[in-house]
C-alpha positions as CSV (number, residue, x, y, z in Angstrom):
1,X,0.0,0.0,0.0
2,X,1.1,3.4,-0.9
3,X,0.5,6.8,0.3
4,X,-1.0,9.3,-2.2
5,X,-1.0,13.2,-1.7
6,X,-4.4,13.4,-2.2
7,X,-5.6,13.4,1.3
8,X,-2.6,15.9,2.0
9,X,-3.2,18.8,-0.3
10,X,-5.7,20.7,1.8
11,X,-3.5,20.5,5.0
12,X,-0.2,21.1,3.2
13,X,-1.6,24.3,1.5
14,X,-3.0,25.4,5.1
15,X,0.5,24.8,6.5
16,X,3.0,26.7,3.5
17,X,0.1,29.5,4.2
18,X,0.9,29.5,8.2
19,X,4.8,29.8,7.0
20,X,5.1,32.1,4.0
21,X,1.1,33.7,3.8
22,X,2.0,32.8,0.2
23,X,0.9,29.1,-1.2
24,X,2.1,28.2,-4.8
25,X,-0.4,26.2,-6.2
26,X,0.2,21.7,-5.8
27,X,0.4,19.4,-8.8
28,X,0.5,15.9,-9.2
29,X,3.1,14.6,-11.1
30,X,3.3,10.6,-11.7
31,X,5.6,8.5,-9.8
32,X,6.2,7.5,-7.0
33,X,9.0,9.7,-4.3
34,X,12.0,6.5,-5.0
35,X,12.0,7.4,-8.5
36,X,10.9,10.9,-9.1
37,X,11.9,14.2,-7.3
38,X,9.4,17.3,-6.8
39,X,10.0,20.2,-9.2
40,X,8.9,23.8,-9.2
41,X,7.8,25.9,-12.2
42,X,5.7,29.0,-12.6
43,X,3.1,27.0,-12.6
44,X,3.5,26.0,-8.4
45,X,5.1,22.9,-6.8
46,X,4.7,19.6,-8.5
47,X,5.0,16.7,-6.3
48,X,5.2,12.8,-6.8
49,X,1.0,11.2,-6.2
50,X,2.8,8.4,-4.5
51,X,5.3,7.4,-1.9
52,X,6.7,3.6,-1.8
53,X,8.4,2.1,0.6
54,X,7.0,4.5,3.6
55,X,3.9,4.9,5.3
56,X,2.1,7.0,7.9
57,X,4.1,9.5,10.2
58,X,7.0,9.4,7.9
59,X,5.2,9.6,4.4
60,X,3.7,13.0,5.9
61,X,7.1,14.0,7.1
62,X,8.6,13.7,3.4
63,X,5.8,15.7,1.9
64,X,5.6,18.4,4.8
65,X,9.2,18.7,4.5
66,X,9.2,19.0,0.3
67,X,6.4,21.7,0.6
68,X,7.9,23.3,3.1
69,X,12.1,23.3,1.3
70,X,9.9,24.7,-1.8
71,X,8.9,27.7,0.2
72,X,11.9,28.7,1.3
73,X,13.8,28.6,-1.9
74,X,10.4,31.0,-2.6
75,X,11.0,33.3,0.6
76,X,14.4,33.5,-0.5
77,X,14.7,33.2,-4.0
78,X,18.4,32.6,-5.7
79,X,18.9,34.6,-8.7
80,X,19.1,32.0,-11.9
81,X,22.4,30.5,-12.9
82,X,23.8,30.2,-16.3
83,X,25.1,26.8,-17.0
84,X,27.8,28.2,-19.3
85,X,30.9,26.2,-18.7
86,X,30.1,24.2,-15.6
87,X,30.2,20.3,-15.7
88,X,27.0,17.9,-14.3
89,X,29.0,17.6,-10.9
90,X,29.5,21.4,-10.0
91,X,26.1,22.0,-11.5
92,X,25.0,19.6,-8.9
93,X,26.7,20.9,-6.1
94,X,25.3,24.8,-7.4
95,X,22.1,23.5,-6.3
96,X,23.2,21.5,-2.7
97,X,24.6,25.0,-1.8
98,X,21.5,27.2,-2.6
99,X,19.3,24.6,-1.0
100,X,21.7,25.0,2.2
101,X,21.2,28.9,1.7
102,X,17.4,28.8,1.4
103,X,16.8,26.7,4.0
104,X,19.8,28.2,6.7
105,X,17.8,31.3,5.6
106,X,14.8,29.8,6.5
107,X,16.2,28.0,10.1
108,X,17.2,31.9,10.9
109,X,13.2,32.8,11.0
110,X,11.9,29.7,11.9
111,X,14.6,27.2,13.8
112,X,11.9,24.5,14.1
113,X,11.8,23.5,10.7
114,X,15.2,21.8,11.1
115,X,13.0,19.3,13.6
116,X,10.9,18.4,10.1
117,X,14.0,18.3,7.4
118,X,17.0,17.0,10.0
119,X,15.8,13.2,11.0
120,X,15.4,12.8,6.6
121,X,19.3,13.6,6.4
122,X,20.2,9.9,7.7
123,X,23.9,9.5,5.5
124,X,26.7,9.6,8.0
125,X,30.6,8.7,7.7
126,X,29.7,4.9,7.9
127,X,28.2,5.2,4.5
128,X,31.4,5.2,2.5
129,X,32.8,7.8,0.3
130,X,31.5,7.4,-3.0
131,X,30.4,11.0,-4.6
132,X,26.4,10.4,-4.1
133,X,27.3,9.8,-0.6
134,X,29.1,12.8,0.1
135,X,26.9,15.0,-1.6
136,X,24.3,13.8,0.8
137,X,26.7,14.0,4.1
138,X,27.4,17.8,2.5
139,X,23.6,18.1,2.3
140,X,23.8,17.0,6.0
141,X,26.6,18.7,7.6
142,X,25.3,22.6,6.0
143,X,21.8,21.9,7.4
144,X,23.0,20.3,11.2
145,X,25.7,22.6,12.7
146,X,26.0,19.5,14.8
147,X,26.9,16.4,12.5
148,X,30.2,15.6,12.9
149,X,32.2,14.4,10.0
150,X,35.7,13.2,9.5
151,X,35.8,14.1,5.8
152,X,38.3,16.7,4.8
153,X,36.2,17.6,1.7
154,X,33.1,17.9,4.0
155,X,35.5,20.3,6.6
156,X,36.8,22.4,3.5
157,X,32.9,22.9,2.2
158,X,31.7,23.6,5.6
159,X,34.6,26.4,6.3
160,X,33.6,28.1,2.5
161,X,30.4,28.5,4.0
162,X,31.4,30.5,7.0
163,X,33.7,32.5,5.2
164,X,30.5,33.8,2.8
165,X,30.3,31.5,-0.3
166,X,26.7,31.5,0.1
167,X,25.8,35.1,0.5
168,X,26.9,36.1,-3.4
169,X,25.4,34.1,-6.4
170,X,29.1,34.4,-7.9
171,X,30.9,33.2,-4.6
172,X,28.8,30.1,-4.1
173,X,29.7,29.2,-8.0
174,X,32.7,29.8,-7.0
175,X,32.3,27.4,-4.1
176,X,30.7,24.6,-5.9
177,X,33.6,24.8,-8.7
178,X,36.2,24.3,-6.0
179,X,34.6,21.5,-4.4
180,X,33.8,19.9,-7.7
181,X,37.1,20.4,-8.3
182,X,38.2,18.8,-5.4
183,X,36.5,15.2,-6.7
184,X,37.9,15.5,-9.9
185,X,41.2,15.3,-7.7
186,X,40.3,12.5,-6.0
187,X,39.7,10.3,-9.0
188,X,36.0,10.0,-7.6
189,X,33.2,9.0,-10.5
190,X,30.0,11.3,-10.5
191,X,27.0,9.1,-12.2
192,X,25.2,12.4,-13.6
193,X,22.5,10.1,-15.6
194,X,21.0,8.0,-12.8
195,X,21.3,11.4,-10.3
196,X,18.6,12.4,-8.4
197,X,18.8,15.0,-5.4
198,X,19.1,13.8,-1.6
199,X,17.6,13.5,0.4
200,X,14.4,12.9,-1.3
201,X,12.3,15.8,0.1
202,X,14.5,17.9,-2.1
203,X,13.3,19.3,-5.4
204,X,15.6,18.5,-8.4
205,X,16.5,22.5,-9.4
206,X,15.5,23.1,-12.4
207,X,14.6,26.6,-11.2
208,X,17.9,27.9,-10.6
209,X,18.8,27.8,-14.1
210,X,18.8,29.6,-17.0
211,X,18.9,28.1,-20.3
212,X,21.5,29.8,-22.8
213,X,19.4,29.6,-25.9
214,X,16.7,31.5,-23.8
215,X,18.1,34.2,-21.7
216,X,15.6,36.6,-22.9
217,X,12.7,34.0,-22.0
218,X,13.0,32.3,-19.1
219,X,10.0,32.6,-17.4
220,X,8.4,30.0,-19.2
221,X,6.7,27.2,-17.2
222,X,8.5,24.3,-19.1
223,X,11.5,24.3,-16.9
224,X,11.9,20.2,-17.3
225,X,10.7,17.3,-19.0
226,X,8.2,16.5,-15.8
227,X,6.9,20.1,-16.0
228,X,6.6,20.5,-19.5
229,X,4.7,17.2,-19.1
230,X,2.6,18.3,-16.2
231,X,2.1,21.8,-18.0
232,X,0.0,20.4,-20.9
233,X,-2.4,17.9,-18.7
234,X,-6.1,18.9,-18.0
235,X,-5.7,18.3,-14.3
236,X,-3.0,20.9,-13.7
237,X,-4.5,24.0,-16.1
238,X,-7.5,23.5,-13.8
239,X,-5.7,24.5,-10.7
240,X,-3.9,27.5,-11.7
241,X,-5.2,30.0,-10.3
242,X,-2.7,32.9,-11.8
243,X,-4.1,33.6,-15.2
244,X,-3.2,31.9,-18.5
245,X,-3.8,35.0,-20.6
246,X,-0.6,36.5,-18.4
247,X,1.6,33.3,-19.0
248,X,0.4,33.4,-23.0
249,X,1.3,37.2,-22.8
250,X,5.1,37.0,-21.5
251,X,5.6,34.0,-24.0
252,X,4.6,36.5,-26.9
253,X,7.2,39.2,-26.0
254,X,9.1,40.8,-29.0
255,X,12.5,38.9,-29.3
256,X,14.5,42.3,-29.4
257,X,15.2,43.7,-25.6
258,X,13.6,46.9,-24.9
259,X,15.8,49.7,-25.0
260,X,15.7,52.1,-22.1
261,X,15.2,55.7,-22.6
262,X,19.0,57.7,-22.4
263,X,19.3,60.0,-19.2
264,X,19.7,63.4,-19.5
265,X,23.7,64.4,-19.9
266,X,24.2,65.0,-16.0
267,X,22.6,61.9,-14.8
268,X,25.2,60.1,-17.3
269,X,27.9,59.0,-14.5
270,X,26.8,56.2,-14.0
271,X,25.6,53.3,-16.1
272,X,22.2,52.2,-16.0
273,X,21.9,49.0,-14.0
274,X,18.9,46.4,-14.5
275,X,16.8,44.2,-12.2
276,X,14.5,41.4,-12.3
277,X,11.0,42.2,-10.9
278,X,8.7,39.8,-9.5
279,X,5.1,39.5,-11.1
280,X,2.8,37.8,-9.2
281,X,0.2,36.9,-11.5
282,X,2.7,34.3,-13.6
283,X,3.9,33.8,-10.1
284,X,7.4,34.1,-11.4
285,X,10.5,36.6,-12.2
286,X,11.0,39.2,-14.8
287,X,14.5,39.3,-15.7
288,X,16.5,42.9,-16.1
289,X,12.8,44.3,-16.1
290,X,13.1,47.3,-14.3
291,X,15.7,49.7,-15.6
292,X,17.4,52.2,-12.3
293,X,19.5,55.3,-13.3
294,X,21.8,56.3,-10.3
295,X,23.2,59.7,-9.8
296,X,24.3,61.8,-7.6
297,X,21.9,65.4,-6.6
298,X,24.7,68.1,-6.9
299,X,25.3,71.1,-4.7
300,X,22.6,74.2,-5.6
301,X,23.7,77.3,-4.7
302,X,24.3,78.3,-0.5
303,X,21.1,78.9,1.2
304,X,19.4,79.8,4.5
305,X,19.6,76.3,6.5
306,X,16.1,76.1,8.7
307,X,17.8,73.5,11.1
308,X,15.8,71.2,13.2
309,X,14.3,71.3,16.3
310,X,17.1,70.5,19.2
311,X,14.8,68.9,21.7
312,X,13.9,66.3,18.9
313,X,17.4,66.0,17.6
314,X,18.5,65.0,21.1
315,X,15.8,62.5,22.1
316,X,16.4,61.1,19.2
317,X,20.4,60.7,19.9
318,X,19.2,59.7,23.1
319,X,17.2,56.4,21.4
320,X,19.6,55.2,19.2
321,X,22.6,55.3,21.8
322,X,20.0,53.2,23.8
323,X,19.3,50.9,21.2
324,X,23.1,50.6,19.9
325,X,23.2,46.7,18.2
326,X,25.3,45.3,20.8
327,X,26.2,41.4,21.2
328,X,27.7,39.7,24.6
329,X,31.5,38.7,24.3
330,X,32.2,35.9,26.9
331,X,35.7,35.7,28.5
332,X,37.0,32.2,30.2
333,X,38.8,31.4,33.0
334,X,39.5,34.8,34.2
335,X,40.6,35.7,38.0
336,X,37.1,38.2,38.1
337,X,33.8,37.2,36.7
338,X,30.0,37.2,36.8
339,X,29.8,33.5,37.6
340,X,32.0,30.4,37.4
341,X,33.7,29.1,34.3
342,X,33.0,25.0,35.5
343,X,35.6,23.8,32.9
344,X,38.0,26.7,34.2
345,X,37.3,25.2,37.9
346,X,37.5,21.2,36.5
347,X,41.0,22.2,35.2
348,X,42.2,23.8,38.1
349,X,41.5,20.9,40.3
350,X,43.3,18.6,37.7
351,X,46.2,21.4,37.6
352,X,46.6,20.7,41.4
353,X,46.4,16.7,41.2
354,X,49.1,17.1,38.8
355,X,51.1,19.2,41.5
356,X,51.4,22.4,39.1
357,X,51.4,25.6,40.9
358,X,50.0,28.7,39.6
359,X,47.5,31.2,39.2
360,X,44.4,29.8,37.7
361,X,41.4,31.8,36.7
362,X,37.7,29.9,37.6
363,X,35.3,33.1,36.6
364,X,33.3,33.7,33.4
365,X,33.1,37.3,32.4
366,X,30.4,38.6,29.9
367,X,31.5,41.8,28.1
368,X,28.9,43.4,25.8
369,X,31.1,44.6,22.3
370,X,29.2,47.3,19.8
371,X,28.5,45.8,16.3
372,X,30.1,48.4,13.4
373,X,26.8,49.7,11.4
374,X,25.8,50.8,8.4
375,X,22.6,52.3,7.7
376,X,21.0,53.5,4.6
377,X,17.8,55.7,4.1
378,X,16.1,55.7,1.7
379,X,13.4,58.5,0.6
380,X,10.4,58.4,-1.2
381,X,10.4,61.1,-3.5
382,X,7.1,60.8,-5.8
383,X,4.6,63.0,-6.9
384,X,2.3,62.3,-4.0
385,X,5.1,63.4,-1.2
386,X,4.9,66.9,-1.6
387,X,0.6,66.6,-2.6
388,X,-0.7,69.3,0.1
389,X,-3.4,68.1,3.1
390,X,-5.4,69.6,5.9
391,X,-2.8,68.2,8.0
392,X,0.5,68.9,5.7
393,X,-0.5,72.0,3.4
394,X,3.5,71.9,2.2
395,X,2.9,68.2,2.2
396,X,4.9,65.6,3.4
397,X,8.5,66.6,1.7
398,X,9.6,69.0,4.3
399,X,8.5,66.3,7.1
400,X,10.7,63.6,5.0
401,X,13.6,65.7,4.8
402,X,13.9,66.4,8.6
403,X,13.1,63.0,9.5
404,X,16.1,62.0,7.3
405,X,18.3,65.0,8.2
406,X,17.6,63.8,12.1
407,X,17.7,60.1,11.3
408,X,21.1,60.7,9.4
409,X,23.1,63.3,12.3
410,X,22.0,60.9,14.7
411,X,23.3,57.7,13.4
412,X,26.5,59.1,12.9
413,X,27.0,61.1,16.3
414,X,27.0,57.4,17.3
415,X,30.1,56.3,15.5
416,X,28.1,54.7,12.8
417,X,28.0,55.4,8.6
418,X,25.0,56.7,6.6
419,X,24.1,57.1,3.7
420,X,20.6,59.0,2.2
421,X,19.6,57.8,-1.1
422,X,16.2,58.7,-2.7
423,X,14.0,57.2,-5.5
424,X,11.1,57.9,-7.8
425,X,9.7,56.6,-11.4
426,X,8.2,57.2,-14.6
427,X,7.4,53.3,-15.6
428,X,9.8,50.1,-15.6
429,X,12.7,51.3,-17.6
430,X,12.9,55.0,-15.8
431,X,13.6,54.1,-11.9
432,X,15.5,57.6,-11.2
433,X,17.8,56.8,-7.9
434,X,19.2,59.9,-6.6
435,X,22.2,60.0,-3.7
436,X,22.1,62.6,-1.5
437,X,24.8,61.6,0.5
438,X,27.4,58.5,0.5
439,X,28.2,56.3,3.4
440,X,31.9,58.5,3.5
441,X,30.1,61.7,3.1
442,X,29.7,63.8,6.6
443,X,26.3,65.3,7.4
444,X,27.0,68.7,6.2
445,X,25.2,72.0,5.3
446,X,25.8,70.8,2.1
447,X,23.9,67.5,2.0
448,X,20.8,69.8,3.6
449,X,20.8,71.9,0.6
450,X,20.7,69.1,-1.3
451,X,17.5,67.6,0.5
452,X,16.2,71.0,0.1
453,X,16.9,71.2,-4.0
454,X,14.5,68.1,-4.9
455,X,11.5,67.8,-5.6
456,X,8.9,65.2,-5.6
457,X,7.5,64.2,-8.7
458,X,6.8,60.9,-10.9
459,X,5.8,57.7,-9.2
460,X,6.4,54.8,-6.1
461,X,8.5,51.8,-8.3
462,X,10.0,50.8,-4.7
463,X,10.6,47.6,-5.3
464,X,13.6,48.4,-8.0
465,X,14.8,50.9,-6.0
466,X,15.1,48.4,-3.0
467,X,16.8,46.3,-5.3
468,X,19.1,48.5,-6.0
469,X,19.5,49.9,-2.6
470,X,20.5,46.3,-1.4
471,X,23.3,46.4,-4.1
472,X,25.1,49.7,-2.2
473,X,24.4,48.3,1.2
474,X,26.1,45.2,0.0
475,X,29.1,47.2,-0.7
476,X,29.9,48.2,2.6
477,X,31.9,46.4,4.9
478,X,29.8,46.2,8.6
479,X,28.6,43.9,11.5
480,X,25.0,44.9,10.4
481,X,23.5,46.9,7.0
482,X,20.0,48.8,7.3
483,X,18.0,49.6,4.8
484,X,15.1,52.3,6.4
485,X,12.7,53.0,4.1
486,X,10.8,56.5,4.3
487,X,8.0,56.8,2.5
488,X,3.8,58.1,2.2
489,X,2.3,55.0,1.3
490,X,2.5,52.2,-1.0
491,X,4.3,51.7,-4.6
492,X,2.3,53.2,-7.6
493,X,4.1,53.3,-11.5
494,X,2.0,54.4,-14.7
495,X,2.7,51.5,-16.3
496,X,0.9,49.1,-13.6
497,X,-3.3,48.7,-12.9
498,X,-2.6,46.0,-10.5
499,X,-3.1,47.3,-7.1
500,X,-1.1,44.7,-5.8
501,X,1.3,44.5,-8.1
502,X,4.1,46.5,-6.7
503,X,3.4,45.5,-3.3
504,X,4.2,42.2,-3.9
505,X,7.4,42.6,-5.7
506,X,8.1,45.3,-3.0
507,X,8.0,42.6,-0.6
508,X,10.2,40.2,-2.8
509,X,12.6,42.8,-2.9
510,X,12.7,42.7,1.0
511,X,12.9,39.6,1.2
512,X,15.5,39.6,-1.1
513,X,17.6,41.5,1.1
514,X,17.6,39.6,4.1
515,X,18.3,36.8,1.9
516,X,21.9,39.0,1.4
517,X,21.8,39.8,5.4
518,X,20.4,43.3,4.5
519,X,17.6,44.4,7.1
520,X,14.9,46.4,5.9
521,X,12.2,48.6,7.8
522,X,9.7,51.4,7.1
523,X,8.6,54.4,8.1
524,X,5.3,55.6,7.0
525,X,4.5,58.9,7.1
526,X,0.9,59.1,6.8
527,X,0.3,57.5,10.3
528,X,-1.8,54.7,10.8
529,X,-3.6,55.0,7.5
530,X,-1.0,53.1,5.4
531,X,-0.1,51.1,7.8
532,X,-1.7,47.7,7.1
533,X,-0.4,48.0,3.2
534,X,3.1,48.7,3.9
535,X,3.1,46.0,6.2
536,X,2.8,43.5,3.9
537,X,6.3,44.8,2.3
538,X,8.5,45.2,5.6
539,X,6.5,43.1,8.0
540,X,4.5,44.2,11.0
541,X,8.0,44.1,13.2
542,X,9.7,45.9,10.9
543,X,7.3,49.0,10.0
544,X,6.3,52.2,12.3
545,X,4.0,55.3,11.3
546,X,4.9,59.0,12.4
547,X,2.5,61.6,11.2
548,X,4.7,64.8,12.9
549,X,8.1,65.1,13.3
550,X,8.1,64.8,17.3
551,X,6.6,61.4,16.5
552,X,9.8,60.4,15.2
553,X,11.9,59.5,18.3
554,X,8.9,57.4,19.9
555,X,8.0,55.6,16.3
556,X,11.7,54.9,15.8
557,X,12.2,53.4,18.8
558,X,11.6,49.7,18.6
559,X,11.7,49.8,15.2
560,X,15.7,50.6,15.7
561,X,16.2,48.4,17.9
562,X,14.2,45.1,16.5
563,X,16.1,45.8,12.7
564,X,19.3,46.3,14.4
565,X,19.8,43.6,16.6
């Protein structure tokens, strides 16, 4: 007797929704688990209709556990892979390390799930050494910080990892070539034919790559031969629930790439760069869609400088040196502590037995050390910012400018770096991304003036500008890299009708960023009104309102201290 997924699909869906809030649709591929390995395509997650070989408590483990490794490689999506010169075996190991960074990703929000994915990693050292098996003790050791294994290959894979090969795509291709590398050296045969991934909750990731006679194209659904099956039966069209007329639409895009309008002469500096954007009604990644022009806002002419109010300027000093990311440092065997070091006082009494004299230290001390920051704000400078109200009759710009002015002297009377970038749009391939001030740049008169000299105008493409914000964060070398987020209300372009639209790639792009161990938070400016749909892009944690500008201090305060920690 097998058991099917039939009876599962309501209470799998129900649980991915309890995890992400987003579901991709299930499909039913034939085969049996053994045999066949779950895939994902635009389409949702396709799983095997039966398992052999195990029943009850441990069939539902495998198929909670695939649902739920398919969700986080959706939480924190990798951005596709071009075969180009890699062989089967590093192509192999390409995937084992971006299912290690999707689900280590995933363990950071959720450190349960490694109760549902560890007991299915059951290949240890007493397996042998043959290349399937040490691919699945890799798969083991990167998931359970607690597996030991002798393996020198395993050791070397697990110490790439903690110097960073997963947090760039081009550092953990890097990584997997090494290590594939590294079995070529060892006269080790790799059976790419018969391969399937391990263990068999994983999907076989055909996702993560791009094909190279279809750059231009690869949002199609057929990502493998079981999707492209699944994709023309009855029983799968009649679940998807994200529009055929949108899938039929991206296949019938012109052949030639879009060209993006040239910047005027000053905004030349830099080149254009281009991001993917995430449409949810395909369910599935635009690639270079969105099109950001960076410059620099240069110096207008001196001006009178308003200044800001001192009493909020120094409670808001006042916050962040209380809320300063710090993390406790824990000294051994010292002659003064907080408590006793037990195996400081187990080697002292051994130290005596042996009839050594000397001074032996038995106390633990616990010293708090101050992580290095750097913190980027980002402005929302749209038409709508400086659109007068009862409340605001010069609008919201002048309020945004303080804030940031504050937000920015602050930070940096703490020993920290800033930067303030800001961001509007005219459509997909016109994301204007202006810099203020750089992360070296002091807060100067200058950088007010600047503030002062823009406008707002155009539209809310934040998503692209997030993107693109994460990029410069990246850059700079820190303990911890915000992203704050200052803004009216949620993302609006002229070239989109869906209302949801931009929120939901907004909330990729977040995503996105903590994927690169970016933190992102909001400040809404409009109060309470906005609150619930810019939640949905930073979180409810991560996302505070201030209507006035002595609201500031109080609506920063958590929200500083939960994004920095």
């Amino acid at each position: 007797m097998h058991e099917t997924l039939a009876p599962l699909r309501t209470p799998l869906t129900h649980y991915l929704r309890l995890l992400w809030g987003t579901p991709p649709p299930l499909h039913d591929i034939p085969g049996a688990l053994d045999t066949t390995r779950p895939f994902m395509s635009n389409l949702g997650l396709h799983l095997p209709q039966q398992q052999r070989g195990v029943r009850g408590v441990l069939a539902e483990r495998m198929y909670f556990a695939s649902v739920a490794h398919a969700a986080a490689h959706r939480a924190f999506p990798a951005t596709p892979h071009q075969v180009g010169s890699l062989k089967p075996l590093q192509r192999v190991l390409v995937g084992l390390l971006e299912d290690a960074r999707a689900e280590a990703l995933a363990l950071r929000e959720m450190p349960g799930l490694l109760r549902l994915w560890g007991p299915l990693h059951d290949t240890g050292p007493d397996d042998g050494g043959e290349v399937r098996v040490l691919l699945a003790r890799l798969a083991r050791a990167l998931l359970d910080a607690d597996y030991q294994d002798p393996h020198p290959w395993i050791a070397k894979a697990r110490q790439l990892c903690r110097d960073g090969a997963l947090a760039q795509p081009a550092s953990l291709r890097q990584a997997a070539s090494l290590l594939g590398h590294d079995i070529g050296q060892m006269r080790l045969q790799f059976d790419a034919r018969n391969w399937v991934a391990t263990p068999a909750y994983r999907d076989d990731n055909a996702h993560l790559w791009l094909q190279d006679d279809a750059a231009d194209e690869p949002q199609t659904a057929e990502l493998s031969e079981g999707a492209r099956a699944t994709a023309q039966a009855d029983t799968v069209t009649q679940r998807i629930d994200t529009g055929a007329e949108h899938v039929t639409a991206l296949r019938e895009r012109p052949a030639q790439p879009e060209q993006s309008p040239s910047p005027p002469p000053e905004l030349q500096a830099r080149p254009p760069r281009r991001y993917r954007e995430w449409d949810r009604l395909i369910a599935a990644y635009r690639p270079e869609w969105s099109t950001v022009i960076d410059s620099s806002v240069p110096t207008p002419e001196p001006g009178a400088d308003q200044g800001t109010p001192a009493g909020i300027s120094t409670a808001l000093q006042h916050l962040l040196r209380a809320s300063q990311a710090e993390h406790p440092v824990r000294l051994r065997a010292q002659r003064h502590g907080d408590s006793l070091d037990l195996d400081a006082v187990i080697e002292r009494a051994l130290a005596r037995r042996r009839g050594e004299i000397g001074e032996h230290g038995v106390h633990l001390q616990t010293r708090r050390r101050r992580h290095d920051m750097a913190v980027l704000l980002l402005l929302d400078l749209s038409r709508s910012i400086s659109q007068p109200s009862p409340e605001h009759p010069a609008g919201l710009l002048p309020l945004l400018r303080d804030a940031a002015e504050l937000l920015a002297q602050a930070i940096e009377r703490q020993g920290d770096r800033c930067a303030i970038h800001g961001f509007r749009s005219a459509g997909r391939r016109d994301v204007r991304y202006l810099r203020f001030k750089d992360f070296k740049e002091p807060m100067t008169p200058a950088i007010t003036a600047r503030l002062a000299s823009v406008p707002g105008d155009c539209s809310t493409r934040l998503g692209a500008a997030l993107r693109h914000a994460t990029t410069l964060a990246c850059a700079e070398r820190a303990d911890h890299r915000l992203v704050i987020v200052l803004t009216d209300g949620e993302p609006y372009d002229i070239d989109i009708h869906d209302p949801r639209y931009l929120l939901e790639d907004a909330r990729r792009a977040a995503l996105e960023a903590a994927s690169h161990r970016v933190a992102v938070g909001g400040v809404n400016l409009l109060g309470d009104d906005a609150a619930g749909r810019m939640a949905q892009v930073f979180g409810h944690r991560r996302h505070v309102a201030a209507k006035r500008l002595q609201d500031l201090p109080d609506a920063l305060r958590g929200l500083y201290e939960r994004i920095a920690t």
